[in-house]
C-alpha positions as CSV (number, residue, x, y, z in Angstrom):
1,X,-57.2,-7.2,-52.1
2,X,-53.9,-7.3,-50.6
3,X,-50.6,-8.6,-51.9
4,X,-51.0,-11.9,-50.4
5,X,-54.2,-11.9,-52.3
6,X,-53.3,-11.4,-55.8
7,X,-51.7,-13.9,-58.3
8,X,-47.9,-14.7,-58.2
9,X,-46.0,-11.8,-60.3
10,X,-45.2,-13.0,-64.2
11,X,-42.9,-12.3,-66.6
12,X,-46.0,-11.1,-68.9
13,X,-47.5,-9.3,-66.0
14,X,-44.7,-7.4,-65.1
15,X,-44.0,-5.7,-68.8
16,X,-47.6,-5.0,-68.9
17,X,-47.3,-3.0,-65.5
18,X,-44.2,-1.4,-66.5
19,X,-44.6,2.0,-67.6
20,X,-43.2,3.8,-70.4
21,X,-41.3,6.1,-68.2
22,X,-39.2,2.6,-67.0
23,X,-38.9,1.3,-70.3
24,X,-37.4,5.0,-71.2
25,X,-34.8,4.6,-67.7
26,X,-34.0,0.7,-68.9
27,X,-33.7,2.3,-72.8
28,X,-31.2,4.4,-71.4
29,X,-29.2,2.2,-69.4
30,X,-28.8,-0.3,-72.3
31,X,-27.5,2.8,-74.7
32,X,-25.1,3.8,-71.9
33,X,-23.8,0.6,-71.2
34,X,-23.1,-0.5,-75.1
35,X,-20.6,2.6,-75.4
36,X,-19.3,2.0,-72.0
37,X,-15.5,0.9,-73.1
38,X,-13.5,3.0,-70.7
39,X,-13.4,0.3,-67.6
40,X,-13.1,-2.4,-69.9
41,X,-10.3,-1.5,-72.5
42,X,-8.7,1.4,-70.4
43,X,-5.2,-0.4,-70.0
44,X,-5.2,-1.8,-73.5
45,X,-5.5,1.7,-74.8
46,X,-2.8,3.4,-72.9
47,X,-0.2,0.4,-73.6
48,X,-1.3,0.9,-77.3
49,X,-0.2,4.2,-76.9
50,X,3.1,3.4,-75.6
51,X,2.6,4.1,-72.3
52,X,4.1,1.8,-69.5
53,X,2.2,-0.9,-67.6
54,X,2.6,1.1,-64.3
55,X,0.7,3.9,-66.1
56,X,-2.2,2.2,-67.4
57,X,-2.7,0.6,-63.9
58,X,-2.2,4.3,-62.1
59,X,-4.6,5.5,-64.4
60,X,-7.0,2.1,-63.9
61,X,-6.7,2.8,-60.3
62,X,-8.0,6.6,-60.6
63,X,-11.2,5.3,-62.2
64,X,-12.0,2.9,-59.6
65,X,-11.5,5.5,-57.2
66,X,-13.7,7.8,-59.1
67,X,-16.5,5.4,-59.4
68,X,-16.7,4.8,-55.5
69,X,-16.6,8.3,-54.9
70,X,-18.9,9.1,-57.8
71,X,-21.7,6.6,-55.8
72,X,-21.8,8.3,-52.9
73,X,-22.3,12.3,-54.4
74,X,-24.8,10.4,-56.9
75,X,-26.8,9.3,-53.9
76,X,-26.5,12.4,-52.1
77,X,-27.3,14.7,-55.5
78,X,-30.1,12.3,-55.9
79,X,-31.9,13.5,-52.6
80,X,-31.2,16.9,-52.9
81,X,-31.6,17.7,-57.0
82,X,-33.5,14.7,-57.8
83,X,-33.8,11.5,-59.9
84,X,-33.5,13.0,-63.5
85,X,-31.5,16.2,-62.7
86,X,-28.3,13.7,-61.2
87,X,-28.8,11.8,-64.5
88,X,-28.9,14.4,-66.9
89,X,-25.6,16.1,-65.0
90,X,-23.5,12.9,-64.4
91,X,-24.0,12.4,-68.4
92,X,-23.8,15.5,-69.4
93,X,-20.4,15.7,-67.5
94,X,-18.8,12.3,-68.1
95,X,-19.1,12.6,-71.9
96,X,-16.6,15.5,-72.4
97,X,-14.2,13.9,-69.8
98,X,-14.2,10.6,-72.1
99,X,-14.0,12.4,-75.3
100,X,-11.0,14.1,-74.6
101,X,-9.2,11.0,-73.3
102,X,-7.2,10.5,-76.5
103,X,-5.8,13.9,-76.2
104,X,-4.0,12.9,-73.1
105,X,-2.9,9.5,-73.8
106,X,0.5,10.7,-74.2
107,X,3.6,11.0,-72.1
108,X,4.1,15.1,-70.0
109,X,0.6,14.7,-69.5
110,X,0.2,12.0,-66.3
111,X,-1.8,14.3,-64.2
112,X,-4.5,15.6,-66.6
113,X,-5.3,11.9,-67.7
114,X,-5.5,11.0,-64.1
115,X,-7.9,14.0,-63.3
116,X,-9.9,13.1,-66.4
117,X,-9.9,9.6,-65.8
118,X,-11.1,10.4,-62.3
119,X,-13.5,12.6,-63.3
120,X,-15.2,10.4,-66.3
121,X,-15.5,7.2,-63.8
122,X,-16.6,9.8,-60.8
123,X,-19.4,10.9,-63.3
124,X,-20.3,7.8,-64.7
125,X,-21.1,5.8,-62.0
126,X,-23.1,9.1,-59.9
127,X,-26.1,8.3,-62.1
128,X,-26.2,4.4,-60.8
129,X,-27.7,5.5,-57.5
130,X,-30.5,8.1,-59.1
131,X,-31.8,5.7,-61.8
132,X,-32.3,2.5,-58.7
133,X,-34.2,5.5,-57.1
134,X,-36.7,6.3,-60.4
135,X,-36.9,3.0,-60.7
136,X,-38.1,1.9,-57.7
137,X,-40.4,5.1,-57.4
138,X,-41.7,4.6,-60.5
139,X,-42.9,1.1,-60.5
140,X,-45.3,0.0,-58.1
141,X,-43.8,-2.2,-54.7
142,X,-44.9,-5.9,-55.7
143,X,-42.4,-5.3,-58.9
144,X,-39.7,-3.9,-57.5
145,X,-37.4,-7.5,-57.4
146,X,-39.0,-7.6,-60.9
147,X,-37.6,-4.4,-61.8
148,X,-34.2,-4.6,-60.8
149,X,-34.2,-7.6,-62.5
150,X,-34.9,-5.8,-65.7
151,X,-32.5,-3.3,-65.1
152,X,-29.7,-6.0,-64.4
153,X,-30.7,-7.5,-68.0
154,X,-30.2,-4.2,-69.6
155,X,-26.6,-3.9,-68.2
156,X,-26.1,-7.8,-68.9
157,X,-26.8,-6.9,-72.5
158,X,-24.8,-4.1,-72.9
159,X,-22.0,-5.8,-71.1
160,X,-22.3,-8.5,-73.5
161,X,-22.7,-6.6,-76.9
162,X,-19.8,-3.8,-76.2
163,X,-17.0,-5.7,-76.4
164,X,-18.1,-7.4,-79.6
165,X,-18.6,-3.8,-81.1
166,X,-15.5,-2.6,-79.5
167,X,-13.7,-5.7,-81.4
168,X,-15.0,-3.8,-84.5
169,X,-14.3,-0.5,-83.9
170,X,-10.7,-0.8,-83.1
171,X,-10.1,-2.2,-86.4
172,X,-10.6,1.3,-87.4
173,X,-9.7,3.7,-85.0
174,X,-8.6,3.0,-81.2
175,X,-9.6,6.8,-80.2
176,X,-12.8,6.3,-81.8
177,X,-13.8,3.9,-78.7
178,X,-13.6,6.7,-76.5
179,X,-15.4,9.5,-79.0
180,X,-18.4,6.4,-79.4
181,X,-18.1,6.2,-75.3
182,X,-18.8,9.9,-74.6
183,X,-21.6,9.8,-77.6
184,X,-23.2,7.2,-76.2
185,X,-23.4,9.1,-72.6
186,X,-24.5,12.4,-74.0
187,X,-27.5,10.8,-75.6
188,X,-28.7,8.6,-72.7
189,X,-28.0,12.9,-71.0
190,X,-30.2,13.9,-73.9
191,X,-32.8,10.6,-73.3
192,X,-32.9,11.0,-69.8
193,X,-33.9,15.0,-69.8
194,X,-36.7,14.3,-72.6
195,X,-38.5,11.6,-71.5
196,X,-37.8,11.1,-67.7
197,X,-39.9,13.0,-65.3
198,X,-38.5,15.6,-63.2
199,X,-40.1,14.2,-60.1
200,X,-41.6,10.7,-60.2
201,X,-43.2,11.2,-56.7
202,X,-44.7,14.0,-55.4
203,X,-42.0,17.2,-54.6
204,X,-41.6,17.4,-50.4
205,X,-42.4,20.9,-49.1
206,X,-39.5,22.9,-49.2
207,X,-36.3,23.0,-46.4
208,X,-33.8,25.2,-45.7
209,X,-30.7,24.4,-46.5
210,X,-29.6,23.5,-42.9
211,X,-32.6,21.1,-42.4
212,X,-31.7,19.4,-45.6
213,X,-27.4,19.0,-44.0
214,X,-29.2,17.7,-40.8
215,X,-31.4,15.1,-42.8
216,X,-27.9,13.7,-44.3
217,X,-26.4,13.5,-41.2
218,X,-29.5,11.7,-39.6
219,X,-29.2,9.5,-42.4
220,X,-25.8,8.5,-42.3
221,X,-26.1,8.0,-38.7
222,X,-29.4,6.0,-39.1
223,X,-27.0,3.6,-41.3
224,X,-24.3,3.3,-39.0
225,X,-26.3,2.5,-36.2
226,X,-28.6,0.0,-38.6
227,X,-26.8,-3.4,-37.9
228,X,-29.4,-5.6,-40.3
229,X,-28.0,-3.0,-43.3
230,X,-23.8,-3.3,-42.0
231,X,-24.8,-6.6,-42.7
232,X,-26.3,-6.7,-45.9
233,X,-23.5,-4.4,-46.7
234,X,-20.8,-6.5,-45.8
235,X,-22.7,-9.2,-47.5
236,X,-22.3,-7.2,-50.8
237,X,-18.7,-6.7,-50.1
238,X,-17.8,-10.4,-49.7
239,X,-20.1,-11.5,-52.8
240,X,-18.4,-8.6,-55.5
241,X,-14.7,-10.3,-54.3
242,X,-15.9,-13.6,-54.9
243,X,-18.0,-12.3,-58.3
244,X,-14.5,-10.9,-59.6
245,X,-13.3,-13.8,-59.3
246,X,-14.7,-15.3,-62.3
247,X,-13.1,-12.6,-64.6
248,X,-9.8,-12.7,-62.9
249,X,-8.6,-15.8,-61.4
250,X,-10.6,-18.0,-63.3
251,X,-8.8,-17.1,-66.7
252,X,-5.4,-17.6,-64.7
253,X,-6.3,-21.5,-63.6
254,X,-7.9,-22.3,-67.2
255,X,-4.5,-21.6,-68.3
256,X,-2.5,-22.9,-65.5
257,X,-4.2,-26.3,-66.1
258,X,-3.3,-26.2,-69.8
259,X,-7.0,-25.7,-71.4
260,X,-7.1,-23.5,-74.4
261,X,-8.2,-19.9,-74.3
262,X,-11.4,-20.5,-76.3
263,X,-12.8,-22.5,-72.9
264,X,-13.2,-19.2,-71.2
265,X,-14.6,-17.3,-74.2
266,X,-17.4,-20.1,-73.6
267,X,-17.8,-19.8,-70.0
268,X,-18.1,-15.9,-70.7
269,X,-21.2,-17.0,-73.6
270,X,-22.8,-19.3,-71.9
271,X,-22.8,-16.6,-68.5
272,X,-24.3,-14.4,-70.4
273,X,-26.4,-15.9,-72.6
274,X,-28.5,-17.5,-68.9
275,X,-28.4,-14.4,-67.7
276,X,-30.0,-12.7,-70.6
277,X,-32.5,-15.0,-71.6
278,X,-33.6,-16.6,-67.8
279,X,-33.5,-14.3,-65.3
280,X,-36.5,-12.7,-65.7
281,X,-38.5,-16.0,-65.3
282,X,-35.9,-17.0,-62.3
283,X,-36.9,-13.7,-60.7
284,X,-40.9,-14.5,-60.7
285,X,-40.3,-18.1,-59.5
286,X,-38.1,-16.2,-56.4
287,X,-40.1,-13.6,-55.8
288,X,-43.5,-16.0,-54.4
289,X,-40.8,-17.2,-51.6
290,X,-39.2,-15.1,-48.6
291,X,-36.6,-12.7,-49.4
292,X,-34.1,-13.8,-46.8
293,X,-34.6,-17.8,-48.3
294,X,-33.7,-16.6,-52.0
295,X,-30.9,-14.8,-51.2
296,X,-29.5,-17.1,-48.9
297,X,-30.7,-20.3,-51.6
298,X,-28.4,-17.7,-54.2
299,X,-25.8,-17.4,-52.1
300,X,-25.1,-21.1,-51.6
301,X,-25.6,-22.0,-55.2
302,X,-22.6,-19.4,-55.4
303,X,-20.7,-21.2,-53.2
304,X,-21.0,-24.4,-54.8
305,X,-20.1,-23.2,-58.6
306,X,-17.2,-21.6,-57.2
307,X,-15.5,-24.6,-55.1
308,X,-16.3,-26.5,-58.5
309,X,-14.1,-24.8,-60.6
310,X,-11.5,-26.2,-58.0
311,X,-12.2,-29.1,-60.0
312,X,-10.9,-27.8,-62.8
313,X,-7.6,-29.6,-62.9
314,X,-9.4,-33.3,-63.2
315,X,-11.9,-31.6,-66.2
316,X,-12.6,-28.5,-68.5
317,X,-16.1,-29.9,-68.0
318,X,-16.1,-29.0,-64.4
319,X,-15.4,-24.6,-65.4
320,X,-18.8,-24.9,-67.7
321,X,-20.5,-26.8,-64.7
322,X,-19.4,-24.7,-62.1
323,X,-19.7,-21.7,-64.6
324,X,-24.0,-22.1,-65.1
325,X,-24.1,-23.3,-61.0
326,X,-22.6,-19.7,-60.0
327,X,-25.1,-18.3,-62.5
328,X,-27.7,-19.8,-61.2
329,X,-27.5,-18.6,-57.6
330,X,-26.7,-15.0,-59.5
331,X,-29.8,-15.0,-60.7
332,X,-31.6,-16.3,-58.1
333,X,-29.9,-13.8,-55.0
334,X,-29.0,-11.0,-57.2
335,X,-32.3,-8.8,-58.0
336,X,-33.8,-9.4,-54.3
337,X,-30.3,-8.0,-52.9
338,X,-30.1,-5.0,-55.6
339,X,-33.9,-4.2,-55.0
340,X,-32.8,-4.0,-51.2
341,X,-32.0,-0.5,-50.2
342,X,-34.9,0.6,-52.5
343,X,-37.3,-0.4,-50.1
344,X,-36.6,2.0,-47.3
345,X,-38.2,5.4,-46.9
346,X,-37.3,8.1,-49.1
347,X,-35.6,10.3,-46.5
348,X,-33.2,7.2,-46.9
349,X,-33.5,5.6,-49.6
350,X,-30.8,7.4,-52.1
351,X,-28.2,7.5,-49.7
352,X,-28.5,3.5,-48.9
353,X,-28.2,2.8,-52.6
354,X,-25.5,4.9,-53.0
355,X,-24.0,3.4,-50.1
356,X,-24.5,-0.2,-51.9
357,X,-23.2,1.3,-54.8
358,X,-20.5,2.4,-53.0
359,X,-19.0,-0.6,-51.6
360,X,-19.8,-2.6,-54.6
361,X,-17.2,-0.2,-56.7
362,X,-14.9,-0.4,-53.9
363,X,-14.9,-4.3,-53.3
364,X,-14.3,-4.9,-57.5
365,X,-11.8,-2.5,-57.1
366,X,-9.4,-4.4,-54.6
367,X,-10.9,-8.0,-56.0
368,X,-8.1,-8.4,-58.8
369,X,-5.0,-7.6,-56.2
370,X,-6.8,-10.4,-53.4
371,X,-7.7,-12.6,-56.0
372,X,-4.8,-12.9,-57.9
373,X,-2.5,-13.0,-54.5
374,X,-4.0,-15.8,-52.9
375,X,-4.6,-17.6,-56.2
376,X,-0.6,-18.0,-56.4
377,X,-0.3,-18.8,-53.0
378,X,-3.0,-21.3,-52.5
379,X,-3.7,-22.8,-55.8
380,X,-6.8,-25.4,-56.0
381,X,-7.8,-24.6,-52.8
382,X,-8.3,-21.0,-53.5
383,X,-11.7,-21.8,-54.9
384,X,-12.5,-23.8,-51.5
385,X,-11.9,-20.5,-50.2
386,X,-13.9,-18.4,-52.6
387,X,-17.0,-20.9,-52.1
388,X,-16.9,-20.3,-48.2
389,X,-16.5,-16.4,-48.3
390,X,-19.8,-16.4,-50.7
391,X,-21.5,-19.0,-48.2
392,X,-20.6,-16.2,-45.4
393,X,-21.8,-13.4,-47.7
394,X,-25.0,-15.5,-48.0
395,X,-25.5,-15.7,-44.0
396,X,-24.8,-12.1,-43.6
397,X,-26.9,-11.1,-46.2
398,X,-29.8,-13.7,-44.7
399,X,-29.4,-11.7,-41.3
400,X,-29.5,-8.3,-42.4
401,X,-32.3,-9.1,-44.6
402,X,-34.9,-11.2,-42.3
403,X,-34.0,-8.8,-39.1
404,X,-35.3,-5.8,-41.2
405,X,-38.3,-7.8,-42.6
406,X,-39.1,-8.7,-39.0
407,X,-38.8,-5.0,-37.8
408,X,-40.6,-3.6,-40.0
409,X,-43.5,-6.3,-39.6
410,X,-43.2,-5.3,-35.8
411,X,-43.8,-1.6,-36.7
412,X,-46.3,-2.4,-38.7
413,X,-48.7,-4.8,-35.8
414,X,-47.4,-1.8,-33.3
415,X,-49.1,1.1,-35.6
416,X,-52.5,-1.2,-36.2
417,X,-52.7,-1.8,-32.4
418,X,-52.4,1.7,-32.0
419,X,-55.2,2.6,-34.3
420,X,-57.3,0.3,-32.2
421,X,-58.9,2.5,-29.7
422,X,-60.3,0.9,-26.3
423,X,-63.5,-0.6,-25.8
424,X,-65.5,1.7,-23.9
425,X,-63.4,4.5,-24.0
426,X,-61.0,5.9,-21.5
427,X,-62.0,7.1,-17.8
């Protein structure tokens, strides 16, 4: 039976494929993201500490930087140590870095905070890359969109919970966010080296070290060279910008057109609770159409929500509307374009997640300064703008997607027509 063959992919039939090894990964992911308050509450701690603005941003700044960087060695460690080890070590070492945060927050000591801060996001985020790459490995190819999807609902979750038990927590202590931060990583460490297997595919013979230098290279240079993946990588870029967006600029026109705070508290609830509770059943509507149409049906849904909140000014109605529109097309373009990279050899496969990664960290790192800049200059028509960079995210990342589906089904007819000997024989 082939894939055409079987039944369309289900919500139900997806957990029951799952094994326990994933449901140990996605375990881990939702423990890691629930204590993940650094990113989030960063600047707010080190103004609570009496440190200036300038500082808190600096330090804000180093973090972003580590992440990006953090991607990259993640991918690279991935191929080279494997799925589990990067997990374990990228806990293991980002829990002390966050633990000690408090004991820096203090003026005479800029540049160890900045190292540790560095160091905690660098850590943190090397682990992204090597749990996309167990995951994929460890669930079989027709659940891969399926997957992704349940890892994005894991981090959805977390994202969603944290900052409610973060509320709670600093009515006690304000270090103890941190202490509960690097906890939380040393267990998913301590999760991730118990129950994870050390390779989820079977080990490659062994290289030297030379051979292994040439295969990265040969990778790299496979990407640069790969104009369907520059694409889908610039596609990423342009959507993060616009996806920042919602956190950043739309909390500045709410109150520039007079609404009351509690308006984006709702637009952050209902997000999330969609997210949480439909995406999985979104994702197993999407995944019985082409890639290249939900992604590019996403994209535009994108689009749309965002030039609605250009509305806003006429209606608070129009932020909710434009609020579960840009959800929608989330849901509907996000897993397929996540569960991208992962479906390239393994040779390449690390390395073009970590590369997604990558520019993912790197495009929410420079969204606030864009965002908020042309938000002041251009006003209303600032979403306008926003809804046509996602609508051009959307045809870059239709592009990159459908060329690579047709090359590979092009390699795929050459190799059977090369199976097929000659009638007759040769001469």
């Amino acid at each position: 039976m082939t894939d055409d063959d079987r039944p369309p992919i289900g919500v139900l039939d997806t957990l029951r494929a799952t094994p326990a090894t994933v449901r140990y990964l996605l375990g881990g992911v939702l423990v890691n993201q629930l204590g993940a308050f650094v990113q989030t509450f960063l600047v707010l701690y080190l103004t609570h500490k009496n440190m200036s603005d300038g500082t808190a941003g600096l330090a804000l700044g180093a973090y972003s930087l580590g992440t990006a960087v953090g991607t990259v060695l993640g991918g690279e460690a991935t191929h080279r140590l494997g799925a589990r080890t990067t997990i374990v070590i990228a806990m293991a070492g980002s829990a002390p870095l966050v633990a000690v945060l408090p004991l820096l927050a203090r003026p005479g000591l800029l540049a160890p905070l900045l190292l540790a801060v560095a160091g905690a996001g660098l850590f943190a985020q090397a682990y992204r890359p090597a749990a996309s790459v167990l995951l994929s490995d460890l669930m079989p190819d027709r659940y891969h969109v399926m997957a992704f999807s349940m890892m994005r609902i894991a981090l959805n979750v977390g994202a969603a919970l944290a900052p409610l038990i973060a509320a709670g927590v600093i009515l006690l202590d304000w270090d103890l966010l941190f202490w509960i931060d690097g906890a939380t990583t040393l267990a998913y460490a301590a999760l991730a080296y118990r129950l994870l297997p050390r390779h989820a595919v079977p080990e490659p013979a062994a290289v030297s070290v030379t051979e292994r230098r040439a295969t990265g290279r040969a990778a790299y240079a496979a990407m640069l060279r790969d104009r369907a993946y520059l694409a889908y990588l610039a596609a990423i870029t342009l959507g993060t910008l616009t996806y920042v967006q919602s956190s950043v600029s739309l909390p500045l026109e709410i109150v520039d057109d007079g609404y009351p705070t509690w308006l984006y508290s709702a637009v952050l609830a209902t997000s999330s609770v969609i997210l949480i509770t439909c995406e999985l059943k979104i994702t197993a509507y999407i995944t019985r159409i082409p890639t290249y149409l939900a992604v590019g049906l996403g994209h535009g849904l994108n689009a749309v929500g965002l030039a609605v909140y250009g509305l806003a000014v006429h209606s608070g109605a129009f932020v909710l509307l434009g609020a579960v529109v840009y959800v929608a097309g989330l849901m509907t373009a996000a897993p397929s374009m996540f569960a991208h990279p992962a479906t390239f050899p393994s040779h390449l496969k690390a390395r073009y997640l970590a590369a997604m990664h990558a520019v993912t960290g790197l495009a929410g790192a420079v969204a606030p300064l864009f965002g908020v800049y042309l938000w002041e200059r251009f006003g209303q028509g600032f979403w306008l703008m926003a809804g046509l960079t996602a609508a051009l995210a959307g045809a870059l990342a239709v592009y990159g997607i459908k060329r690579d589906a047709d090359r590979r089904a092009a390699e795929a007819a050459s190799a059977d027509t090369d199976l097929v000997e000659p009638v007759g024989g040769t001469a």
